[in-house]
N, C-alpha and C positions, 0 to 999 in steps of 0.2 A: 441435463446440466448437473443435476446430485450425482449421475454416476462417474462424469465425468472428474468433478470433485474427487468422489471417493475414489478414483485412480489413480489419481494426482500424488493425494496423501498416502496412498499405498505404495507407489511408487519411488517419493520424496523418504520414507519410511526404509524399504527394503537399500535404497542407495548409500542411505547412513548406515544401515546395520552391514553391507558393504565395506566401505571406505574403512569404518572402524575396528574390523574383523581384519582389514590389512593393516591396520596402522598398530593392533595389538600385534598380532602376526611377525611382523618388521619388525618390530622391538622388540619381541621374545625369540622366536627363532628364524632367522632372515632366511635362511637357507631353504627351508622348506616352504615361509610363507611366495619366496621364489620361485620354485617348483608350481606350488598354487597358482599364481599369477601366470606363469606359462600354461597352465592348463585352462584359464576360462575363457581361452573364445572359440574355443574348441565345444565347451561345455554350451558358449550363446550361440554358436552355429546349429549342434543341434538341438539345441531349445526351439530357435528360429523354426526350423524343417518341422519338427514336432508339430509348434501352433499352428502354420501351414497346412499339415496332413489333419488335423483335428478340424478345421475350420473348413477346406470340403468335402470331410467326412460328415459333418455338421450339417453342411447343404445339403447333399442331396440326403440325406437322413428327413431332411424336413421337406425337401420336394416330393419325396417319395411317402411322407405323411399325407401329404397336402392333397396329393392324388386317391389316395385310399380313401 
């Protein structure tokens, strides 16, 4: 339950520093915080794949512990 917590507020954390990284962005220079924008789901897709490959790199890391 605490960690779930703490990922919550890490989460609620990174989403603000987010939103208001664009909303400076937009008011100072559109042009390029738009370019940005067109770039991040590109940047969450391979975020996605990454955690993905880390996580049954993970497994059998610890299957292959578990046997030793």
């Amino acid at each position: 339950m605490v960690l779930c917590v703490w990922q919550l507020g890490n989460f609620i954390h990174y989403m603000a520093t987010f939103v208001s990284g664009f909303v400076v962005g937009f008011t100072a220079v559109w042009q390029l915080a738009l370019v940005t924008l067109a770039v991040v789901p590109l940047i969450a897709v391979i975020g996605g794949i990454h955690t993905i490959t880390l996580a049954k790199l993970s497994s059998k890391s610890q299957d292959a512990l578990s046997q030793a």
